[in-house]
C-alpha positions as a Python dict, from the first residue, in 0.01 Angstrom:
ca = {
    (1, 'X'): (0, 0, 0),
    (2, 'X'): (122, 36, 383),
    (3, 'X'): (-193, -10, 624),
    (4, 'X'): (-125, 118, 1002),
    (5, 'X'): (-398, -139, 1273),
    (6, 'X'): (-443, 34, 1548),
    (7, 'X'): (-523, -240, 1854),
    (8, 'X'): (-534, -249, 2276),
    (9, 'X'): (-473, -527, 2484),
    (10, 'X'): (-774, -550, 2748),
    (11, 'X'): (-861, -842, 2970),
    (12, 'X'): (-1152, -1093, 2894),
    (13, 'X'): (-1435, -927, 2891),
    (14, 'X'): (-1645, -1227, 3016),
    (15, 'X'): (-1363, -1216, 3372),
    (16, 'X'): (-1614, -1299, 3585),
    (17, 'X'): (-1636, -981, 3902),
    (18, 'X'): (-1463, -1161, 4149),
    (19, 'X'): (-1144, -1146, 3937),
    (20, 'X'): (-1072, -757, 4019),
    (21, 'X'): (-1159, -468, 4248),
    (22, 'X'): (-1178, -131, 4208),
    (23, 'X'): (-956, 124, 4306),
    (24, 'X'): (-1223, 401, 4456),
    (25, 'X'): (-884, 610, 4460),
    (26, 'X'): (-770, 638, 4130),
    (27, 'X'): (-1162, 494, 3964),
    (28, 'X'): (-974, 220, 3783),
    (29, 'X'): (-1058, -123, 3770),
    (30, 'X'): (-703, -392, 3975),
    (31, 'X'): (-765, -745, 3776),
    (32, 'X'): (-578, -1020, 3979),
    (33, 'X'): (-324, -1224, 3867),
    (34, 'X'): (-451, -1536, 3640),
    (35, 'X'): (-676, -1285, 3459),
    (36, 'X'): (-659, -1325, 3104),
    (37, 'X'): (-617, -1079, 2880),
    (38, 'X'): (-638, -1057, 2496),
    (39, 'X'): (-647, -833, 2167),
    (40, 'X'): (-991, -641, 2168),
    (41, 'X'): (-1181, -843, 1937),
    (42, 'X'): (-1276, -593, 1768),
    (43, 'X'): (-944, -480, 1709),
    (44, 'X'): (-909, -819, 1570),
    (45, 'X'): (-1152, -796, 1339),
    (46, 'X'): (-982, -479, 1173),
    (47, 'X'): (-670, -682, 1159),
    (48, 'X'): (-901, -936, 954),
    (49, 'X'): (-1013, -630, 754),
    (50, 'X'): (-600, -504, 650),
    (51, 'X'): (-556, -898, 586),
    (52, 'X'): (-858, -904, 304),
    (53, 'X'): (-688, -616, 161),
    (54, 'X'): (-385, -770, 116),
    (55, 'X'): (-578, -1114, 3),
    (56, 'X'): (-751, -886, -281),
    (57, 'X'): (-426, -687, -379),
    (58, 'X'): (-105, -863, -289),
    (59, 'X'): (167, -604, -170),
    (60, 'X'): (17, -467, 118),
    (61, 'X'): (209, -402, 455),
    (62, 'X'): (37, -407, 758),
    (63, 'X'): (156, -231, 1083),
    (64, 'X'): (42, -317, 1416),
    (65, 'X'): (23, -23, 1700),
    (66, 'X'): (-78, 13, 2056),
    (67, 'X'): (-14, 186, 2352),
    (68, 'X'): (26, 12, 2646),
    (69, 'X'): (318, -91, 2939),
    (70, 'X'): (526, -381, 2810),
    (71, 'X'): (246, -611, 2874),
    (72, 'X'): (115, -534, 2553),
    (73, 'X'): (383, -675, 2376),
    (74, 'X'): (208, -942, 2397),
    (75, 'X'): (-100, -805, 2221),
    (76, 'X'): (165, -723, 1931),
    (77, 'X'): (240, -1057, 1936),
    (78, 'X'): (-62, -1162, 1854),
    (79, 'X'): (-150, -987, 1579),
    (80, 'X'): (184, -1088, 1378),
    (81, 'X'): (66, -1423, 1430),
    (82, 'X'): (-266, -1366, 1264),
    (83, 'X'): (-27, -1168, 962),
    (84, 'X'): (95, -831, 1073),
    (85, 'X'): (447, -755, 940),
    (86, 'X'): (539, -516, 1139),
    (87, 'X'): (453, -388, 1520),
    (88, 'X'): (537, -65, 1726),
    (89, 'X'): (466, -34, 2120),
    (90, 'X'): (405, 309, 2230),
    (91, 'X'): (514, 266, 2584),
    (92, 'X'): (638, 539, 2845),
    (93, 'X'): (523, 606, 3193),
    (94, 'X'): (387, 923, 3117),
    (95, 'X'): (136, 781, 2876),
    (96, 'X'): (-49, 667, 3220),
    (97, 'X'): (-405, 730, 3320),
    (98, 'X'): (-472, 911, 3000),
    (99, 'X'): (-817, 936, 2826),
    (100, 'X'): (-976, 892, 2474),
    (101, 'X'): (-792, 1206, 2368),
    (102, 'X'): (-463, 1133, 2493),
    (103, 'X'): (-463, 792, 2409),
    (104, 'X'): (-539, 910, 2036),
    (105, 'X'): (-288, 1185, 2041),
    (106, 'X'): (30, 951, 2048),
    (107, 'X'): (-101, 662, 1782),
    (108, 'X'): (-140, 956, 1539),
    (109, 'X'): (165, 1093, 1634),
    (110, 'X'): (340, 718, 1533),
    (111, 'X'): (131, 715, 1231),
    (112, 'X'): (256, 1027, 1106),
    (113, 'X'): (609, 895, 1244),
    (114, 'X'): (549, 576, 1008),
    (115, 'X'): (501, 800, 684),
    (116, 'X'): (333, 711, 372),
    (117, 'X'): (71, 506, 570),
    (118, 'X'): (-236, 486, 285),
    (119, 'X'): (-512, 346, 564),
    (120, 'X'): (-546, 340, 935),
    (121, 'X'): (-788, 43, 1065),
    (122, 'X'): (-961, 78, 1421),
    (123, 'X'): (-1194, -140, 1621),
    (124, 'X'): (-1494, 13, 1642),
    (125, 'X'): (-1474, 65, 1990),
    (126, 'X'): (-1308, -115, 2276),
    (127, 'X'): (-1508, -397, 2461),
    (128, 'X'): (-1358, -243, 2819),
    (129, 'X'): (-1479, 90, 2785),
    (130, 'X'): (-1722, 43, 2486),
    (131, 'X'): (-1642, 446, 2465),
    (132, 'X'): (-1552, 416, 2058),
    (133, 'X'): (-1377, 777, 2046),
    (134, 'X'): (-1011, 673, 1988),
    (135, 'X'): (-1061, 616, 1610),
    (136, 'X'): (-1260, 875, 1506),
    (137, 'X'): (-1006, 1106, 1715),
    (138, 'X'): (-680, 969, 1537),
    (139, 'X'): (-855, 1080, 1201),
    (140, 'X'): (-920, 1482, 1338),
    (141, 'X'): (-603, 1472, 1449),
    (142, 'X'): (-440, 1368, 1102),
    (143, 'X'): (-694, 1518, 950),
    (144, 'X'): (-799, 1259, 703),
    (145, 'X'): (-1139, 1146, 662),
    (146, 'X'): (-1281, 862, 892),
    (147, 'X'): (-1604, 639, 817),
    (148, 'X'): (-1717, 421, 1124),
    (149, 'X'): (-1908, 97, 1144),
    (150, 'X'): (-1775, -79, 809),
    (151, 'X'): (-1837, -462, 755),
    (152, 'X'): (-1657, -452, 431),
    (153, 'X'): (-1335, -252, 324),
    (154, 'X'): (-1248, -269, -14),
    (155, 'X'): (-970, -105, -249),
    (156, 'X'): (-1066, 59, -600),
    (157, 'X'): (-865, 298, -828),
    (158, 'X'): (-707, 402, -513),
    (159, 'X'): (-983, 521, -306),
    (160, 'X'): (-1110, 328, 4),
    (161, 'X'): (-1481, 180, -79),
    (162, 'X'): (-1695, 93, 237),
    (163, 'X'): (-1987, -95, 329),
    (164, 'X'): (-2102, 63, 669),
    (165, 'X'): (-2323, -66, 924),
    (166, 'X'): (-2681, 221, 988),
    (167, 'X'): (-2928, 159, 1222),
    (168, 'X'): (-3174, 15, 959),
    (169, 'X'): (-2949, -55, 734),
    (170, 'X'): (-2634, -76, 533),
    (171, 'X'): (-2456, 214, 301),
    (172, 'X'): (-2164, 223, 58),
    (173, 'X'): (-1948, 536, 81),
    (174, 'X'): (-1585, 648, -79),
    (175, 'X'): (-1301, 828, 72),
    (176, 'X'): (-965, 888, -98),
    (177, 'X'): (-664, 785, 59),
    (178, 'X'): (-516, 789, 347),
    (179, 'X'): (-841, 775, 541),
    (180, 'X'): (-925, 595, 867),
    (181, 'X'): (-1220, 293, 880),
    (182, 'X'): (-1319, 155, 1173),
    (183, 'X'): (-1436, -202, 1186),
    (184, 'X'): (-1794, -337, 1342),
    (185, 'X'): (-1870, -674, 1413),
    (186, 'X'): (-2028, -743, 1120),
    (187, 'X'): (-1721, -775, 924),
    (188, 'X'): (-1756, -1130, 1059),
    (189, 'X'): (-1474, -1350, 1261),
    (190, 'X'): (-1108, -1317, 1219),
    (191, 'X'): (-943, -1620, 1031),
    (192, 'X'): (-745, -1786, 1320),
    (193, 'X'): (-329, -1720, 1347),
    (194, 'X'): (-187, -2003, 1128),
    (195, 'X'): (130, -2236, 1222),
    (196, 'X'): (313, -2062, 971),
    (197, 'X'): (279, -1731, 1063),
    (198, 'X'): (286, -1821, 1444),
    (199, 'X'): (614, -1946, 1393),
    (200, 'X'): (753, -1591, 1188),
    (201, 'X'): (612, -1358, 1433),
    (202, 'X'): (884, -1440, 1628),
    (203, 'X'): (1112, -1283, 1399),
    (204, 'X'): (931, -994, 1290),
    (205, 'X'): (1041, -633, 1403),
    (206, 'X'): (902, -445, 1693),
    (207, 'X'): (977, -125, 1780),
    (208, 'X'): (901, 92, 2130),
    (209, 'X'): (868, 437, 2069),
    (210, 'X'): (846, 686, 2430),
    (211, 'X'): (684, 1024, 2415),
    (212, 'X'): (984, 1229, 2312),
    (213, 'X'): (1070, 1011, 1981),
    (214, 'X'): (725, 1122, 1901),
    (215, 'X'): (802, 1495, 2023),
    (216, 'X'): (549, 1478, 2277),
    (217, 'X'): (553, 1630, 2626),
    (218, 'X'): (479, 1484, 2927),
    (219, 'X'): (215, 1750, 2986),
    (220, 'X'): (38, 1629, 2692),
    (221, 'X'): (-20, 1285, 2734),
    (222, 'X'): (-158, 1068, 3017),
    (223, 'X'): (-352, 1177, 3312),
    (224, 'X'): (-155, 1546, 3277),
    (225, 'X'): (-291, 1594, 2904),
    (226, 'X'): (-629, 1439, 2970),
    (227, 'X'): (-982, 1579, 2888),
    (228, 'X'): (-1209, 1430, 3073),
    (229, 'X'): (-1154, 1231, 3425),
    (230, 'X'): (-1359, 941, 3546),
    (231, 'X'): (-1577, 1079, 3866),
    (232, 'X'): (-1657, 760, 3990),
    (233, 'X'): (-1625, 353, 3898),
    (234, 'X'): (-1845, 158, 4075),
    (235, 'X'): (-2022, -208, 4040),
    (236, 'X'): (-2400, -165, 4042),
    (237, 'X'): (-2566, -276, 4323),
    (238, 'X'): (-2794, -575, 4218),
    (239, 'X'): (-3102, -741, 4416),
    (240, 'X'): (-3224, -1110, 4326),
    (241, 'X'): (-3570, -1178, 4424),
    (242, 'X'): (-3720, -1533, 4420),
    (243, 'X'): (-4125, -1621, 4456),
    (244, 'X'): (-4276, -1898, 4413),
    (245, 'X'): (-4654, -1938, 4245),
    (246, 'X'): (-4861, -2220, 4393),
    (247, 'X'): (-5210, -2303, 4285),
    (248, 'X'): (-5427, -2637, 4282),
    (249, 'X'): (-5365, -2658, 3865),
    (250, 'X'): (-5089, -2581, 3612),
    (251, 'X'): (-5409, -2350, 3496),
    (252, 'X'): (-5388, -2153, 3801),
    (253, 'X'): (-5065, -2125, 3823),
    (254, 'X'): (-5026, -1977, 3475),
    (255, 'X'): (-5319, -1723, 3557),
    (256, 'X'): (-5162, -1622, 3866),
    (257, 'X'): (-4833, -1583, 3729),
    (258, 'X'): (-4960, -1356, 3395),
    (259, 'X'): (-5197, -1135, 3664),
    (260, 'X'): (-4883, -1082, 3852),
    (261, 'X'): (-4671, -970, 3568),
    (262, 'X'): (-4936, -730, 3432),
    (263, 'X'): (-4923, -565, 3776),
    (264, 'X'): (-4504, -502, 3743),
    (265, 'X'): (-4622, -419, 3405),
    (266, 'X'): (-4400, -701, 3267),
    (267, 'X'): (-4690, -799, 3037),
    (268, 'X'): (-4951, -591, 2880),
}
């Protein structure tokens, strides 16, 4: 069984404000150098999710992809530390400014490139943009069948079985194969990268595909290929108000305090 992981490198999403700026020119977010940045966790956790596979059934290759400058090498990195066997960077200036659609165009492009690939594992969404297209977009553009939100992936007479996360609930569904999952937090955390496989990673094969080896044209990808531009980034303005309540008791105080939250209808 070959399983593709589809993952983005993004930068802490607890940075604290002061580490970046925003470009009011291009609406993109400039992080400063000493940011950190990291696999989306969620991402992560469908790395987990290939990894139980292979716990449960044995022969399973796992492929690591993302899009990104060379900077995400790194993120590739990562995940054959945690057990990956395989990565491939999808890296080319024109790939640039793009959106949920032309980010999902090329990683279906290199999973079709890949061949045979049985199941393709996204986050559920990214913690930058929270936006949770790219996934379900890889899957209309293979056309394969995609089920979202699962917190348990399993394997059985060759059809992917999935536990998926509703709004009051939980629900098992089946999809034959290939088909695309993506994970949700409730999968629960990724086991941590072991010495072992921290020290092969090293040695495992990456490979850097541009947008011609995946017969793309610049006009198709990026900002040029985009659907949907951002109109405007912006931090939201915030105001911190502090007043103090002072009465003779502790009594008063707490009556005076509950009268004035009824009145910003804070309390009932």
């Amino acid at each position: 069984m070959r399983v593709a992981v589809c993952i983005k490198r993004i930068a802490d999403p607890e940075v604290p404000v002061s580490m970046f700026s925003i470009d009011h020119a291009d609406n993109r977010a400039v992080f400063r150098d000493g940011t950190r940045w990291l696999v989306n966790p969620f991402d992560e956790q469908a790395i987990e999710a290939a990894l139980r596979i292979r716990d449960d059934l044995g022969e399973v290759e796992i492929v690591a992809v993302t899009l990104g400058t060379e900077d995400s090498l790194a993120a590739l990195k990562a995940a054959l530390a945690l057990g990956a066997d395989r990565g491939v960077l999808l890296c080319d200036p024109v790939f640039e400014g793009g959106d949920s659609f032309t980010t999902a165009l090329p990683l279906a492009r290199a999973i079709e490139r890949l061949g045979d690939i049985d199941l393709v594992l996204t986050g559920r969404q990214a913690a930058d943009t929270d936006c949770g297209e790219v996934g379900i977009g890889i899957a209309e553009l293979l056309a394969i069948p995609a089920v979202s939100f699962a917190r348990r992936i399993g394997i059985e007479d060759g059809r992917v079985i999935v536990d998926r996360v509703l709004d009051d609930g939980f629900e098992t569904v089946g999809v034959e194969s290939p088909a695309l999952v993506t994970v949700a937090h409730e999968l629960g955390p990724p086991r941590p990268a072991s010495l072992r496989e921290t020290m092969r990673a090293s040695r495992k094969p990456i490979t850097v595909w541009t947008a011609a080896d995946l017969g793309l044209k610049p006009a198709q990808v990026g900002a040029a290929g985009a659907r949907r531009t951002v109109e405007r980034l912006y931090r939201p303005e915030t105001e911190a108000r502090c007043e103090f309540v002072r009465a003779e008791s502790t009594g008063g105080i707490a009556i005076d305090l509950a009268q004035r939250l009824r009145q910003d209808g804070l309390l009932p």
